[in-house]
N, C-alpha and C positions, 0 to 999 in steps of 0.2 A: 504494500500500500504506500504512494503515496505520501510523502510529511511523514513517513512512524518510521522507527529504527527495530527491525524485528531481529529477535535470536536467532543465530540459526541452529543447525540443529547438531551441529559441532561442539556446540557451546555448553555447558554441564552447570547445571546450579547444584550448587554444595548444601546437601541434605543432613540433620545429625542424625549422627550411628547411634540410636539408643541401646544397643549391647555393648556399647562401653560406655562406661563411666566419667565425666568429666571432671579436667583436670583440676585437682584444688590448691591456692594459693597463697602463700601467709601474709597478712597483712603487711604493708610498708611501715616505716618508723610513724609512730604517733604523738606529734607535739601540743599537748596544752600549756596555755602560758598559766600561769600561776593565779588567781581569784584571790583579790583584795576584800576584807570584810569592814563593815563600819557599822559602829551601833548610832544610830540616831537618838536625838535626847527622848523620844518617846519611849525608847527602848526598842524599837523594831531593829531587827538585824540585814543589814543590804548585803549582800555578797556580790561582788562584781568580778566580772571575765570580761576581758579586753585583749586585742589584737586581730579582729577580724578585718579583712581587705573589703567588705564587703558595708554597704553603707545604711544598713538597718540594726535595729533594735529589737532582742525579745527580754519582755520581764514578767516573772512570775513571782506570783503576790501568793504566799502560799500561809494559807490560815488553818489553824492547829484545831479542828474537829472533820471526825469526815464519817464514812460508813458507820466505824464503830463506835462514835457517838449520836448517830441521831436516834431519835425517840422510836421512828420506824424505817423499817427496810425500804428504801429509792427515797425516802423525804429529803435527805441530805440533798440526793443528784437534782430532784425537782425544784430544790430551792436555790440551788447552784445555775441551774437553767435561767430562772429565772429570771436573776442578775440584769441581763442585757434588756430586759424588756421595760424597763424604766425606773429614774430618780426623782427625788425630789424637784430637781429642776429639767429634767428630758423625761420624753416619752420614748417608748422603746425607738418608734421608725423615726425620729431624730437622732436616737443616736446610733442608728444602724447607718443613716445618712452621712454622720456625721464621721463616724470612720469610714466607710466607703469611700467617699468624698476625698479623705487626709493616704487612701491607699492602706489604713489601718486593717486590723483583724485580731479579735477578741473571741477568748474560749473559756469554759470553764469546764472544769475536772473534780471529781472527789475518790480520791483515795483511803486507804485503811483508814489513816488518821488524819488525813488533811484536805479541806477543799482549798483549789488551788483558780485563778484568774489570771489567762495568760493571754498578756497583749505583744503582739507584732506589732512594727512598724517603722518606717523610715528615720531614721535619724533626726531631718530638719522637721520632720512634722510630732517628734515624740512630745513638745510642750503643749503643742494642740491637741492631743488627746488624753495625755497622763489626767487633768482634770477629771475627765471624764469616770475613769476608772477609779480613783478616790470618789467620787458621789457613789459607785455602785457599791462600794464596800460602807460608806458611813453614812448614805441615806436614801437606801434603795427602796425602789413604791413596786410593790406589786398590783399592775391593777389588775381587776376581778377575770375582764373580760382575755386579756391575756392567760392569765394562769388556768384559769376553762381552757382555753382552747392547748395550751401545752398538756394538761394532765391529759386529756382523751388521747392527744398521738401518744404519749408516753404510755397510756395502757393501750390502745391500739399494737403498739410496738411489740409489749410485751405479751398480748394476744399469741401474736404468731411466734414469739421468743419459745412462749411455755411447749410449743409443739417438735421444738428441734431437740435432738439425742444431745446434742453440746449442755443445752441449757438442761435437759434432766437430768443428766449425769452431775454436772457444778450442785447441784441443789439436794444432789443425794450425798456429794464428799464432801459440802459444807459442813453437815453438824460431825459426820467423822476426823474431819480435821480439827474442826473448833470447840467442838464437846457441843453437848445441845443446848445448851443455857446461854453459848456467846453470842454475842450480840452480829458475828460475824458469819454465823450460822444460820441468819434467815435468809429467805429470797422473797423477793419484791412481786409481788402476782396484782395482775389487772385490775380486782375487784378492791383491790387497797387506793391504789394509787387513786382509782376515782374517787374513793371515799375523802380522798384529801381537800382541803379546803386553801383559801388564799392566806388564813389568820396561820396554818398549818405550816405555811412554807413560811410566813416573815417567824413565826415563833424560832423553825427548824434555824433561820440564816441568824436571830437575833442570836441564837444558842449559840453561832459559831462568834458572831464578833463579841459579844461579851465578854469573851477572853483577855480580850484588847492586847494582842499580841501575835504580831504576825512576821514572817519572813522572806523576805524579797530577795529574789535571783534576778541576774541583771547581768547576760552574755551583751557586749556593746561592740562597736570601732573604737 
């Protein structure tokens, strides 16, 4: 044809041989630079990593309660979600605008023991959003209408979660790992999570900042 460059039939494309094994490789030397620590006069602790070539920012704001303190199984992750959906002074799609807008990108995580808020972002735009992420941890507003609508996907989710072999196996080595009394030993099932209420997630997140003590990671250039 025409305009097209065809193979011909001399030509051989290299196929992998799945009866042998591919070759494995040891890692190259691994350099990290060393993480500077600073306590701040509130007492919070920053730990910083620096020397990257690259011109963003990630920091993790990492708050000392997580699975194995909340009152119930998923309340922690629900109330951790909910963070982004608004403060005292933004509504959620302000401030979903508001990092989109600056190139930002904001997460939240809970762990054993700790729920964590981890923001990305550009270097020159970190002063334009750090604010942001201080309202979400010292004056987050859950409103109603938002948190209805995350609790239904989050028990939708786990609808079809309870059906897969993964999640009934986790659910059965839970209380054998944990003993049956830990608190690390329940699992979070659909008919709970809807049971939860908006008073339910600010009580779950009031429980974690009440601690008033948290830990900041902070990889930089």
């Amino acid at each position: 044809m025409r305009g097209r460059k065809l193979l011909s039939k001399s030509q051989n494309i290299t196929t992998m041989n799945r009866n042998e094994a591919p070759k494995v490789y040891n890692f190259g030397p691994l350099t990290l630079s060393p993480a500077s620590t600073h306590i701040l006069p509130n007492g919070i602790s920053v730990h910083i990593e620096s020397g990257s070539e690259i011109d963003v920012s990630r920091l993790t704001i990492a708050l000392p309660a997580g699975e194995a303190e909340s009152p119930k199984p998923g309340l922690a992750g629900c109330a951790a979600m909910m963070l982004v959906e608004g403060t005292a002074r933004m509504n959620g799609e302000e401030i979903a605008n508001t990092f989109e807008y600056n190139g930002a990108w904001v997460n939240t995580t809970v762990s054993t023991h700790y729920t964590s808020i981890i923001l990305s972002t550009l270097n020159d735009k970190f002063a334009d959003v750090l604010p942001i992420i201080a309202d979400m941890i010292i004056c987050p507003a859950f409103p109603e209408a938002a948190t209805s609508r995350l609790l239904q996907r989050q028990a939708a989710r786990l609808e079809i979660e309870h059906k897969k072999v993964s999640f009934i196996a986790d659910a059965t080595i839970r209380p054998l790992a944990y003993g049956q009394d830990n608190p690390l030993a329940r699992s979070e099932t659909p008919d709970e999570v809807k049971s939860f209420t908006q008073r339910n997630c600010l009580t779950s997140i009031s429980h974690v900042l009440i601690r008033q003590t948290c830990t900041s990671f902070s990889p930089v250039t």
